[in-house]
TORFI-106016 format. One record per residue (C-alpha): x, y, z; residue in one letter. Coordinates in steps of 0.1 Angstrom, whole numbers. Each point is the difference from the previous one (the first is absolute). Example, Ala and Ser with C-alpha at 12.3 -4.5 7.8 and 13.67 -1.06 7.14 Angstrom:
<atoms>
east:123, north:-45, up:78, residuo:A
east:14, north:34, up:-7, residuo:S
</atoms>
This chain:
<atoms>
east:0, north:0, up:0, residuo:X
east:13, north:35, up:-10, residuo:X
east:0, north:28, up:26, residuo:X
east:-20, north:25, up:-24, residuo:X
east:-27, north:-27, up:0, residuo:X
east:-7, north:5, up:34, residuo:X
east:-18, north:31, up:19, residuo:X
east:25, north:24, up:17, residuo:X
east:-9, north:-15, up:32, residuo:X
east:6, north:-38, up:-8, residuo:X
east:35, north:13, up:-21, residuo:X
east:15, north:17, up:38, residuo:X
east:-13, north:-35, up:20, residuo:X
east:11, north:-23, up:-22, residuo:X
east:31, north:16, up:-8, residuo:X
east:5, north:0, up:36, residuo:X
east:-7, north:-37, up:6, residuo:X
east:22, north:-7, up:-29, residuo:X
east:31, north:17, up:20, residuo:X
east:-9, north:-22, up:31, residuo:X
east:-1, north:-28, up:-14, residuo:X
east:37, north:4, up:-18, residuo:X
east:11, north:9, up:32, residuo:X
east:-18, north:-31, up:21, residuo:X
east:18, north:-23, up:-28, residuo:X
east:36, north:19, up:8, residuo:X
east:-12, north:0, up:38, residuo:X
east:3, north:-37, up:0, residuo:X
east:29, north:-7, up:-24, residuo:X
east:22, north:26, up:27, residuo:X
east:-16, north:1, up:35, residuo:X
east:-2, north:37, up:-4, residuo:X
east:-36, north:12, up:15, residuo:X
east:-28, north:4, up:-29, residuo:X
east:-12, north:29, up:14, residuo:X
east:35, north:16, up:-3, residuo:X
east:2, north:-9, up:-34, residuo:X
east:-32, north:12, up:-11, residuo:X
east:5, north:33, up:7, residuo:X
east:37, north:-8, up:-14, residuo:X
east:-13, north:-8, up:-34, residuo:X
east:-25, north:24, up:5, residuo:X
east:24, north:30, up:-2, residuo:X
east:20, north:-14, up:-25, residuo:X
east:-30, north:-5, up:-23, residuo:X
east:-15, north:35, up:8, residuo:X
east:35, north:15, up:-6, residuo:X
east:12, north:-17, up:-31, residuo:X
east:-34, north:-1, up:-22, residuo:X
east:-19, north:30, up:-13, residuo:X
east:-34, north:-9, up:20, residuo:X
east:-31, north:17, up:-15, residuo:X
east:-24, north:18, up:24, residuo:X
east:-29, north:-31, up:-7, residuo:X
east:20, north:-21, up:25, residuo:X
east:-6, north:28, up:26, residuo:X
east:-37, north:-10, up:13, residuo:X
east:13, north:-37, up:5, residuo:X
east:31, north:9, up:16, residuo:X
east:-19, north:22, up:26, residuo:X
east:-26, north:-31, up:7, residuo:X
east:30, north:-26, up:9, residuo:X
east:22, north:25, up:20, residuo:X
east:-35, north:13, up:18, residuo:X
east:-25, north:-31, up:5, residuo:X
east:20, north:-30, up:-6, residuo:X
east:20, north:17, up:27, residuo:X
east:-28, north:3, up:22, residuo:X
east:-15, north:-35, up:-3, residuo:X
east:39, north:-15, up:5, residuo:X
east:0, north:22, up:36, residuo:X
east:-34, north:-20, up:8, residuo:X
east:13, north:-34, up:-7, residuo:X
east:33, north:4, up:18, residuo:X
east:-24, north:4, up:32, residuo:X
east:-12, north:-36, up:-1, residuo:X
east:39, north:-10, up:10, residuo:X
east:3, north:20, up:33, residuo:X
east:-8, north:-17, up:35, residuo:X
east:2, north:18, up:28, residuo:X
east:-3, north:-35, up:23, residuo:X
east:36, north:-7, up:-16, residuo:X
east:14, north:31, up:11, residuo:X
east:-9, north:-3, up:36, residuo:X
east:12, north:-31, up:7, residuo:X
east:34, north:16, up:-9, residuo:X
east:10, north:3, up:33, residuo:X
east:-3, north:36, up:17, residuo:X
east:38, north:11, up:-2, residuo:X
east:-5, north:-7, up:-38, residuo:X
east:-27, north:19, up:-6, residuo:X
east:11, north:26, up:22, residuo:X
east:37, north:0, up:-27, residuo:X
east:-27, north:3, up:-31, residuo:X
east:-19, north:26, up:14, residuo:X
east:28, north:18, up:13, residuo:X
east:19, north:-4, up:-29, residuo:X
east:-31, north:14, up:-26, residuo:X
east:-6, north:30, up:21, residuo:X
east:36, north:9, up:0, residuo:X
east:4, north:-7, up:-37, residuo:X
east:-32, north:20, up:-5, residuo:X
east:7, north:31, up:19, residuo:X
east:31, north:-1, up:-14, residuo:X
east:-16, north:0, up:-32, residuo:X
east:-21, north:30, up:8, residuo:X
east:31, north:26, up:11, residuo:X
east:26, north:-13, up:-27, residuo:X
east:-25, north:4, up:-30, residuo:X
east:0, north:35, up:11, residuo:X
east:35, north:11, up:13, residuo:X
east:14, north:-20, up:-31, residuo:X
east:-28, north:11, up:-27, residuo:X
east:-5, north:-31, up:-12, residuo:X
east:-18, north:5, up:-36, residuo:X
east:-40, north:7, up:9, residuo:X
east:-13, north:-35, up:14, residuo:X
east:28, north:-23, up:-14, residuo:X
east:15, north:2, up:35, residuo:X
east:-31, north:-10, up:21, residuo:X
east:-3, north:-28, up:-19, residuo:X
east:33, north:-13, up:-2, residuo:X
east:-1, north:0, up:40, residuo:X
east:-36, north:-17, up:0, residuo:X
east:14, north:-30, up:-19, residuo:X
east:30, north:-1, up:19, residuo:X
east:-20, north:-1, up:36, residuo:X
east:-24, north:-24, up:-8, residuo:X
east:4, north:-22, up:-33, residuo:X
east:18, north:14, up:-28, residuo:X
east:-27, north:-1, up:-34, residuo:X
east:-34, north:-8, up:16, residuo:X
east:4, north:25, up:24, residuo:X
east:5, north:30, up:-24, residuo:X
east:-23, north:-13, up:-25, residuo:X
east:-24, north:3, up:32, residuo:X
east:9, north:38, up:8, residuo:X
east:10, north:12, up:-33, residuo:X
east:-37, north:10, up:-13, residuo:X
east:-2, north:19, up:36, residuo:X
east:27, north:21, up:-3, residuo:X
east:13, north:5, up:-32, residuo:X
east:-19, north:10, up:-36, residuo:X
east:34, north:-6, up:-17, residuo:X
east:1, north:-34, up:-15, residuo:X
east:36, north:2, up:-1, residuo:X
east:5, north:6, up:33, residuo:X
east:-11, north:-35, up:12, residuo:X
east:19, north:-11, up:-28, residuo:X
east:34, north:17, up:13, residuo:X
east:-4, north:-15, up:36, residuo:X
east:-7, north:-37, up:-9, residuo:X
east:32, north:3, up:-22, residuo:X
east:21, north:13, up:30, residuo:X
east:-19, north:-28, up:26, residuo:X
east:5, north:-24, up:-19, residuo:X
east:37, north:5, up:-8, residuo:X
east:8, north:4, up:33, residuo:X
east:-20, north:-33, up:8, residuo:X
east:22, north:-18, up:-22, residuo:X
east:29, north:12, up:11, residuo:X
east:-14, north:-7, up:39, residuo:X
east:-7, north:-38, up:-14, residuo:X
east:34, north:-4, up:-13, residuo:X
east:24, north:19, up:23, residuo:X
east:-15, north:1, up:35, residuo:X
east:2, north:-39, up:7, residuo:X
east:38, north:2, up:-5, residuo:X
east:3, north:29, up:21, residuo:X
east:-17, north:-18, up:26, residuo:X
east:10, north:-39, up:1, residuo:X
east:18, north:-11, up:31, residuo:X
east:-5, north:29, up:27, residuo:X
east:-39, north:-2, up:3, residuo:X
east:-20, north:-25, up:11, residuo:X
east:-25, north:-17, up:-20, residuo:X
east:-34, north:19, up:13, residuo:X
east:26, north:33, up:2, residuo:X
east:7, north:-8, up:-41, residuo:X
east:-38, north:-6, up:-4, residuo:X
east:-10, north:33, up:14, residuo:X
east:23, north:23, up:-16, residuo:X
east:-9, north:-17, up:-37, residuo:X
east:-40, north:-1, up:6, residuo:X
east:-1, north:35, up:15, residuo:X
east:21, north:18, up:-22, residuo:X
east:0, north:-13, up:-42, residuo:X
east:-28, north:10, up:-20, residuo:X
east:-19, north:-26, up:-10, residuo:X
east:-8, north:-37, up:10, residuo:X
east:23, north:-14, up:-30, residuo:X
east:28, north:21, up:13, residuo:X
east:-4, north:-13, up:32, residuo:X
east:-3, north:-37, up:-7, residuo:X
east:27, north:2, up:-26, residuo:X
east:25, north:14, up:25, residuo:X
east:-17, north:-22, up:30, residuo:X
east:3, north:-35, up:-16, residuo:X
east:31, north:6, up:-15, residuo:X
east:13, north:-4, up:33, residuo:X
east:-14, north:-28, up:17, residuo:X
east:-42, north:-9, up:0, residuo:X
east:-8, north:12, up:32, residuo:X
east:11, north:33, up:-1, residuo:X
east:-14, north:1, up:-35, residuo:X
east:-32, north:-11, up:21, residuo:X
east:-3, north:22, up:24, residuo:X
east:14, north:30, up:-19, residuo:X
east:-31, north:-5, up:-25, residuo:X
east:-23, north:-3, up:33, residuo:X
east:17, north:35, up:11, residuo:X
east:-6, north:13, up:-31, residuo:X
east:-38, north:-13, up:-9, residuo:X
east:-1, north:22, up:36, residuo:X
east:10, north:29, up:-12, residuo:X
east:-29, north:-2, up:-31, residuo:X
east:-25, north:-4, up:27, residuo:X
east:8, north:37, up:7, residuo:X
east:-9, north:13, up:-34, residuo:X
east:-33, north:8, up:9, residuo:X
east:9, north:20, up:33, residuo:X
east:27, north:16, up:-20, residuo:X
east:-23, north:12, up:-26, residuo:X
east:-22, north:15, up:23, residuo:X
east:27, north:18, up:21, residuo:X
east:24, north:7, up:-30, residuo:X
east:-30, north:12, up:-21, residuo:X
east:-12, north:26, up:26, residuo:X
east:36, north:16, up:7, residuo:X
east:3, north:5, up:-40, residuo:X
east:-33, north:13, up:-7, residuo:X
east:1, north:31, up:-21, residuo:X
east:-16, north:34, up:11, residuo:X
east:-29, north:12, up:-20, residuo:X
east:4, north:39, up:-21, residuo:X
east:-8, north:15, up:38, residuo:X
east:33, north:-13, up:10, residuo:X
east:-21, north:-19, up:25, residuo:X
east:9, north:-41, up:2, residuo:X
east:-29, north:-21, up:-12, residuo:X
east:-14, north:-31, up:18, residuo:X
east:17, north:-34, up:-16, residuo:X
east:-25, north:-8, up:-22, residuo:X
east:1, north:-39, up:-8, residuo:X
east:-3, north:-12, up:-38, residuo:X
east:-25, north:-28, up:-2, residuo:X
east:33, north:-25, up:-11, residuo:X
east:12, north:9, up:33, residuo:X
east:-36, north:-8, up:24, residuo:X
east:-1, north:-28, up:-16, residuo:X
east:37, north:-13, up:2, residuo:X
east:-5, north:14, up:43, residuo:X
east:-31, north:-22, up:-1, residuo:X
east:10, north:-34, up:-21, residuo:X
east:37, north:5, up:24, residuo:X
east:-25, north:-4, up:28, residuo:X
east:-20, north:-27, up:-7, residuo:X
east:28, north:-16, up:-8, residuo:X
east:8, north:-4, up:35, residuo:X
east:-30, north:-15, up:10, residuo:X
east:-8, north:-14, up:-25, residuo:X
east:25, north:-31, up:-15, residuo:X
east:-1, north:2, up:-42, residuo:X
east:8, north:-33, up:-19, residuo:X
east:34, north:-4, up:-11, residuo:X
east:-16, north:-2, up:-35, residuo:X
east:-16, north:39, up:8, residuo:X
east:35, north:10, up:11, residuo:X
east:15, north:-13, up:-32, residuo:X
east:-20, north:17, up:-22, residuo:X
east:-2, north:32, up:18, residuo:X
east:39, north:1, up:-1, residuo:X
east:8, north:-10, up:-30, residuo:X
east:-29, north:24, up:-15, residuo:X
east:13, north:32, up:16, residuo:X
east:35, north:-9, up:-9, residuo:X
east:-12, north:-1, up:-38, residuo:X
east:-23, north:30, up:0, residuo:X
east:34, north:15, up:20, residuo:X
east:20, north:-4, up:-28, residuo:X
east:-22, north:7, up:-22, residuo:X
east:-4, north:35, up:18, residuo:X
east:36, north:1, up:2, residuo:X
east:-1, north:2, up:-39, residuo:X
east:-20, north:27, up:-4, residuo:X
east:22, north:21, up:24, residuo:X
east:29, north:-9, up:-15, residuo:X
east:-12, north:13, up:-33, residuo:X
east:-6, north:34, up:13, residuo:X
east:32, north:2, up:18, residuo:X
east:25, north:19, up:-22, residuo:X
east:42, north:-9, up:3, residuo:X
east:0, north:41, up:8, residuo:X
east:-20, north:-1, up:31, residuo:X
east:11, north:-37, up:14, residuo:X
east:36, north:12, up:-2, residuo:X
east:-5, north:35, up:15, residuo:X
east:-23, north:-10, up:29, residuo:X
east:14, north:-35, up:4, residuo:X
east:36, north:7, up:9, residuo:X
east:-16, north:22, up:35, residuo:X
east:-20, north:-28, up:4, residuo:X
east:28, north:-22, up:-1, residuo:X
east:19, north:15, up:27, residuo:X
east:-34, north:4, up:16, residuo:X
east:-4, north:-36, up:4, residuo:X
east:35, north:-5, up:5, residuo:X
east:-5, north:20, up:36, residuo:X
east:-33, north:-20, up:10, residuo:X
east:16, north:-31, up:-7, residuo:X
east:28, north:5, up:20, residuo:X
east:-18, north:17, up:27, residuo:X
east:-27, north:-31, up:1, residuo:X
east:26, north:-26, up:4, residuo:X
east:23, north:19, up:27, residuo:X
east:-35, north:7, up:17, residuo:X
east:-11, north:-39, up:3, residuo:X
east:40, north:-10, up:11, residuo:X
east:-6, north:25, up:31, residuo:X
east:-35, north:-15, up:4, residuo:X
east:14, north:-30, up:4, residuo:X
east:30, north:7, up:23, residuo:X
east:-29, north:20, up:24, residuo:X
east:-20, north:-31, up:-3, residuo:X
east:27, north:-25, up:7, residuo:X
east:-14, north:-23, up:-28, residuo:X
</atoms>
């Protein structure tokens, strides 16, 4: 089927899915995360071929409600019943360790002018779980596509890096629920952590994946609290109420009943491997209206931005534990 068979809206979607699908295929030849690579081939795509305006209405539905509906379905894998039974000295290193990382967030992005909301969002992902959790803020805060863009590149480089470098930092002077702790409460996403975790030994690829699943139990607090501190002020300079999208009530509801309520394993397949496609699919349309100008310019602050959280996040959890004696 040829794209000028198809109406403008169908031309930006499909074009879209065709991207994250390329970059699902390279995903699993390389190990690299699909998401990543969506918005990887994304960029290129956007920057390299002369896209007519037609493919505008389709991008703007993938990067807008196939967003959306991914933020519901990533709901259906949080369990707050998992999270308490933690232990209270680890919950108390999360939580400690997100507010930190989060008020951090707050005074850098200002004192360091990180580029308009690039910043918040790079620390968002790097407090709580690297992709999903920006995707999850990024509508609330930002009405720059390329913003969201900027920080999942930066998370997810420093992720990588985290995965690879940090367990040979940290073989042979901690202990095994030390080594757990520092990987599930500091890389960005549940791959990093497991990849870093089991290479190792098992159980502290185990328990660092318990940690972590811990630490995406607090996306929907986070929202909430992160959401309201961010929330722009209105033309009389006076700061509006957070006012909730409907993706959002409904991802705070579903993250709820989750806990209460015990979804099949078939349910939490499908829900996770639904809103990772419609993610990279997203991911796709972003990427194709990121331009090489603006992701070098506003990437290289976010760089060193992350850089600072990063390091500041893992020397955080290495004092938690020392004050803990864990």
């Amino acid at each position: 089927m040829k794209f000028s068979a198809l109406t403008p809206t169908l031309k930006g979607i499909f074009l879209a899915i065709s991207i994250a699908l390329v970059a699902i295929l390279m995903a699993n030849w390389s190990g690299v995360n699909s998401i990543l690579l969506s918005l990887i081939v994304g960029v290129i795509v956007g920057n390299t071929l002369a896209l007519s305006d037609t493919f505008d209405p389709g991008v703007k539905v993938v990067s807008g409600l196939f967003l959306e509906i991914a933020i519901v379905l990533m709901a259906f894998g949080i369990d707050y019943g998992s999270f308490l039974k933690l232990g209270w000295q680890t919950i108390l290193i999360i939580i400690i360790t997100i507010v930190v990382v989060l008020w951090a967030t707050l005074f850098l992005s200002k004192k360091m002018s990180c580029p308009s909301s690039a910043g918040l969002l790079v620390g968002f992902g790097t407090a709580i779980c690297g992709s999903a959790a920006i995707a999850a803020l990024a509508p609330s805060v930002s009405r720059d596509k390329s913003d969201m863009g900027i920080a999942m590149a930066v998370v997810n480089l420093y992720g990588l890096l985290g995965m690879i470098v940090i367990p040979f930092l940290i073989t042979g002077w901690l202990t095994d629920i030390q080594n757990s702790l520092l990987l599930g409460a500091s890389l960005h996403s549940v791959g990093n952590v497991a990849g870093a975790g089991f290479a190792m030994s098992e159980s502290i690829g185990e328990m660092a994946v318990t940690i972590k699943l811990g630490r995406v139990a607090m996306l929907t607090p986070a929202l909430l609290i992160f959401g309201y501190f961010t929330s722009t002020a209105d033309d009389s300079g006076i700061k509006t109420k957070l006012r909730l999208p409907w993706y959002l009530i409904t991802f705070i509801a579903v993250s709820i009943l989750g806990s209460f309520i015990h979804f099949s394993p078939d349910v939490l397949s499908y829900t996770k491997h639904g809103s990772n496609f419609l993610l990279a699919i997203a991911m796709a349309g972003i990427g194709l209206k990121v331009s090489f100008k603006t992701l070098f310019s506003s990437g290289k602050k976010g760089l060193v931005f992350g850089a600072i959280l990063f390091g500041a996040q893992l020397l955080v959890i290495l004092f938690l534990i020392w004050v803990f004696d864990i």
